[in-house]
C-alpha positions in Angstrom: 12.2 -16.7 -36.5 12.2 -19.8 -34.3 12.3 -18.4 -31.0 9.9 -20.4 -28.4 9.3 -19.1 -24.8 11.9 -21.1 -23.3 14.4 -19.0 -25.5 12.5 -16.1 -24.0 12.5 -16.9 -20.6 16.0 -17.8 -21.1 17.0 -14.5 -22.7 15.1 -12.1 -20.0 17.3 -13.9 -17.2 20.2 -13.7 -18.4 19.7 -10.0 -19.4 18.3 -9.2 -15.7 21.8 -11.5 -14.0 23.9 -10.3 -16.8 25.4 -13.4 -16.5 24.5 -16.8 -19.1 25.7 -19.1 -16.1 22.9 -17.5 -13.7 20.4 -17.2 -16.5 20.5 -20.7 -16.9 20.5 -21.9 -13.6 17.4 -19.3 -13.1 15.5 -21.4 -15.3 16.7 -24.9 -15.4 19.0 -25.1 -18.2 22.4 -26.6 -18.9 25.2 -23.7 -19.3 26.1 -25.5 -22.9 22.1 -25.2 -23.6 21.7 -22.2 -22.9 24.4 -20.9 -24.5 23.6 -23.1 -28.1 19.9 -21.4 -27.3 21.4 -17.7 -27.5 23.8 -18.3 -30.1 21.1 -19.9 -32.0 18.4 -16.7 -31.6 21.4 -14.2 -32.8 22.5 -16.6 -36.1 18.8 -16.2 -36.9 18.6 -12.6 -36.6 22.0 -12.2 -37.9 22.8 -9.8 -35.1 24.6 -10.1 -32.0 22.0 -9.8 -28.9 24.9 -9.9 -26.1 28.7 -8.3 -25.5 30.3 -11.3 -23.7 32.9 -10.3 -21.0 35.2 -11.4 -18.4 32.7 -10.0 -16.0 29.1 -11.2 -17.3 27.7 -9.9 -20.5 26.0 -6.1 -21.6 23.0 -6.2 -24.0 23.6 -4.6 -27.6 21.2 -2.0 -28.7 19.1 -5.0 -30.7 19.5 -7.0 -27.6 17.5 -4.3 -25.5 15.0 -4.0 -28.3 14.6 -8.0 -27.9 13.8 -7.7 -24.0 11.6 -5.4 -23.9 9.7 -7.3 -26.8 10.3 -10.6 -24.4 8.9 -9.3 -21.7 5.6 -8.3 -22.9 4.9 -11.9 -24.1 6.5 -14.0 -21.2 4.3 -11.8 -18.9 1.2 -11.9 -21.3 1.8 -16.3 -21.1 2.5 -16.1 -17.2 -1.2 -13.9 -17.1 -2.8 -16.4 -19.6 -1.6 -19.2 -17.2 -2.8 -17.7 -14.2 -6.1 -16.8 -15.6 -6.4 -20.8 -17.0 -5.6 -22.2 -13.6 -8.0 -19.6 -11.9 -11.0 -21.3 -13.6 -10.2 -24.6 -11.7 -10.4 -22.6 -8.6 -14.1 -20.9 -9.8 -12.4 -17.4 -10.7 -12.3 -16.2 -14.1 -9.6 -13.4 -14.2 -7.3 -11.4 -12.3 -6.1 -8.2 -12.8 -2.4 -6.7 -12.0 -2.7 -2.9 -10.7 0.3 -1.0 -9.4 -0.1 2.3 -8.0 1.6 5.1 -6.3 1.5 5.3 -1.9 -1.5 8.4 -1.8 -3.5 6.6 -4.5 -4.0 3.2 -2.9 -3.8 4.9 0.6 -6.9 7.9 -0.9 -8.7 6.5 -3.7 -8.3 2.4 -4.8 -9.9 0.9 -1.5 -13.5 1.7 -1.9 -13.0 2.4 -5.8 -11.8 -2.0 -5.2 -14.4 -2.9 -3.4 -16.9 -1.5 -4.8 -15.6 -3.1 -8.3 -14.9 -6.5 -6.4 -19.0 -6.3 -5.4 -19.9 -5.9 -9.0 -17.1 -8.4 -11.0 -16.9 -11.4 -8.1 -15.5 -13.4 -10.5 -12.5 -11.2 -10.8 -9.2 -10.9 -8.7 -7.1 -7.8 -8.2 -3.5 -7.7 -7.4 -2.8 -4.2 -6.0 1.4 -3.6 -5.7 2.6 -0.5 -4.3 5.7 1.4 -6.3 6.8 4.9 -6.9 5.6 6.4 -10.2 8.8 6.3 -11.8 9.1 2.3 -11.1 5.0 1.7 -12.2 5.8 3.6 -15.5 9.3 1.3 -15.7 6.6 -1.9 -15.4 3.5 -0.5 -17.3 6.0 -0.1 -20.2 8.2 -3.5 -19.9 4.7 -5.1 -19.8 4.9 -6.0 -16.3 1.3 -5.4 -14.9 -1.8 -4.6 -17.1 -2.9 -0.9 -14.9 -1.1 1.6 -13.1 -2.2 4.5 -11.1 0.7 6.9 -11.1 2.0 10.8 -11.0 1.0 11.9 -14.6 4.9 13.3 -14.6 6.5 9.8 -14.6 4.5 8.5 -17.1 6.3 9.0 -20.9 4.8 9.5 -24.3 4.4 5.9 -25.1 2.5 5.2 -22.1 -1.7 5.9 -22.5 -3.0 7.6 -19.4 -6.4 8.9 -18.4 -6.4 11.7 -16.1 -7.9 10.7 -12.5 -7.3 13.0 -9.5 -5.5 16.0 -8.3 -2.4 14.7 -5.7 -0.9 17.6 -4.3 1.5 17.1 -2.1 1.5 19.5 1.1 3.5 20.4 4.5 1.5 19.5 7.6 2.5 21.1 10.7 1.2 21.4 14.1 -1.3 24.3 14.7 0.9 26.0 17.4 4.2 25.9 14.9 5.5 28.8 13.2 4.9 27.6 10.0 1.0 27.2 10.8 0.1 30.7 9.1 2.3 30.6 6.1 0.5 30.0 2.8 3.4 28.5 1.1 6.8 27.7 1.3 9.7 25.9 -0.3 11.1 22.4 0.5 14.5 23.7 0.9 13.0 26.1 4.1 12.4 22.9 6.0 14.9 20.1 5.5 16.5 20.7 8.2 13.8 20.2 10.6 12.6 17.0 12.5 10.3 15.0 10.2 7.6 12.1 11.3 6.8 9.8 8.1 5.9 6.5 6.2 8.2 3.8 6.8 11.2 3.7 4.6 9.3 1.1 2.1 6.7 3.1 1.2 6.8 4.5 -2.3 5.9 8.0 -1.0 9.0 8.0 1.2 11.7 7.3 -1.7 10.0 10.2 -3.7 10.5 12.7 -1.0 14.3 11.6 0.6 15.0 11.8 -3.7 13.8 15.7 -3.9 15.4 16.1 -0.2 18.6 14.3 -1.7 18.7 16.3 -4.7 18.4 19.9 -2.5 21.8 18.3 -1.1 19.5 17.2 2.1 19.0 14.2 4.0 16.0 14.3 6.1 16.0 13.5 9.9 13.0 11.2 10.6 11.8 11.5 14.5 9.2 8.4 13.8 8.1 6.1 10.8 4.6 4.9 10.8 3.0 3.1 8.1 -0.4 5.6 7.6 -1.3 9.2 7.5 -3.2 9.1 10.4 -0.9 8.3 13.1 1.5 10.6 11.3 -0.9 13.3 11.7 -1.3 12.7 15.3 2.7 12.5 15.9 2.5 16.3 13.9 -0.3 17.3 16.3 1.8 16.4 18.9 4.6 18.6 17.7 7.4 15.8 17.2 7.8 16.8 14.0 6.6 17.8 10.5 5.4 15.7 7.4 4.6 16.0 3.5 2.0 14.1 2.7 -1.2 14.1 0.5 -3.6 17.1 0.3 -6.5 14.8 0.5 -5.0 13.0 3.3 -4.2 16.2 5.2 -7.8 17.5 4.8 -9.7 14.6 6.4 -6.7 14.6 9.2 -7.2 18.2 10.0 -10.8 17.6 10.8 -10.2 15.7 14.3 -6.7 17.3 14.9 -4.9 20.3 15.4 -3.0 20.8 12.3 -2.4 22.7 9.8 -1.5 22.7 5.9 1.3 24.6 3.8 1.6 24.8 0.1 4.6 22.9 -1.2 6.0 25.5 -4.3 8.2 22.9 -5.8 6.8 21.4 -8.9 7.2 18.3 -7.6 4.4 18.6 -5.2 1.9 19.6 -7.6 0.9 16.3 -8.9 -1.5 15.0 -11.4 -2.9 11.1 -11.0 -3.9 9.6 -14.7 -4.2 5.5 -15.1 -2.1 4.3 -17.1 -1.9 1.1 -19.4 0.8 0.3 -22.7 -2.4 0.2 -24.7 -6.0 0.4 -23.0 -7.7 -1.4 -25.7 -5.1 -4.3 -25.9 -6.1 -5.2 -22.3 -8.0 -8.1 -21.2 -12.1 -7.9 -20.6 -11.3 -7.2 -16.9 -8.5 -4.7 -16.4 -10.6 -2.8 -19.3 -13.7 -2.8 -16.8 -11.6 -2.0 -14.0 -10.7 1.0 -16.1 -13.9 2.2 -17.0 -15.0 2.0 -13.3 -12.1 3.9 -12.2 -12.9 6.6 -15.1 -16.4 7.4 -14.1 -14.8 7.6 -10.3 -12.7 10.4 -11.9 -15.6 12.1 -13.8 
């Protein structure tokens, strides 16, 4: 096979537009290029990689088998590139970690620093995503780490277990709900909620269980951490789900209180995740190893 990584590049655009016209454009190529380029890649393979329509093109079952291969190595160049150009600027390395809303808000900023203090040669970019969207990247080969709700993660993805991330009901000490042990999300979507802003990875994970109970939950204020949401609950201007952990060091300094969640979905398990731990660069394997004995 003669495929190079502008045929790559090429291919993954025009599989994320759907379109050969904006694929090409996306990187710099001629429409009669770029369509000689495709053509070219499915004569060698003797297979067609794309349905061509009147409304853009659909991916054939080899074609989706191609991407997923083409986005592992454009990503593992793009990485090598960055890493090269990092030496000019005295670094040696970066790492790409994505991880769920209660693990960079609970566990990654001193687990970071204190890694950052020991590797200073060594970057980390830290992204924020849902678990469902960092298993979607970790297995497309679009970060090295992840840091994600065990449940999301499938079989092909290696995961070492990390934390316990309950999620829990936190209500004001003088509500009714104060003295119940436990209780079902379906009890309390129709009450007045205080939450994270709507980007927050936590947020789509909860209005998705809400949505699929047939609920749409009514938000009374958005703030962007626990804390001030714990004060807005203290106040009594609402309620909120959030992390155990979180809820715990809140409840310290405030007057609130904490209610199981019985919904599977609230009994969470935090592993980091990688496609293959020991096919990751020097750094993102230290990274790992730090965060393990953080777990142990």
């Amino acid at each position: 096979m003669q495929f190079d990584l502008v045929d790559l590049r090429l291919f993954v655009a025009v599989a994320d537009d759907r379109s050969i016209t904006h694929g090409a454009a996306r990187v710099h190529l001629a429409l009669p290029s770029a369509s000689a380029r495709i053509k070219a890649m499915e004569e060698t393979l003797g297979i067609a990689l794309l349905k061509r329509g009147r409304r853009g093109v659909e991916l054939t079952a080899a074609g989706e088998n191609l991407l997923g291969h083409a986005r592992v190595i454009v990503h593992n160049v793009e990485t090598m590139r960055g890493d090269l150009q990092a030496f000019a600027r005295g670094l040696k390395a970066s790492v790409h970690l994505l991880a769920n809303t209660s693990g960079l808000s609970e566990y990654l900023p001193k687990l970071l620093a204190a890694f950052l203090q020991e590797h200073p040669h060594v970057n980390i970019d830290v992204e924020e995503r849902e678990s469902s969207g960092i298993a979607t990247a970790i297995a497309s080969g679009a970060a090295d780490l992840g840091l994600a709700a065990e449940y999301a993660l499938p079989d092909s993805i290696e995961r070492i277990p990390f934390s316990e991330d309950r999620l829990v009901l936190v209500v004001a000490r003088q509500d009714e709900l104060a003295n119940r042990r436990q209780l079902d999300f379906r009890d309390v979507v129709d009450r007045d909620f205080v939450g994270l802003t709507s980007a927050s990875a936590l947020h789509a994970h909860i209005a998705g269980h809400a949505a699929r109970l047939g609920a749409r939950l009514r938000y009374r204020a958005r703030l962007n951490n626990f804390e001030t949401i714990a004060q807005m609950v203290a106040a009594g201007i609402g309620i909120a789900v959030m992390p155990e952990v979180a809820a715990k060091r809140c409840a310290r300094s405030m007057r609130i209180a904490m209610v199981r969640i019985r919904d599977p979905w609230a009994n969470r398990k935090l592993a980091i995740c990688a496609r293959s731990f020991r096919a990751l660069p020097k750094p993102a394997q230290q990274l790992v190893e730090h965060l393990r004995k953080a777990a142990q």
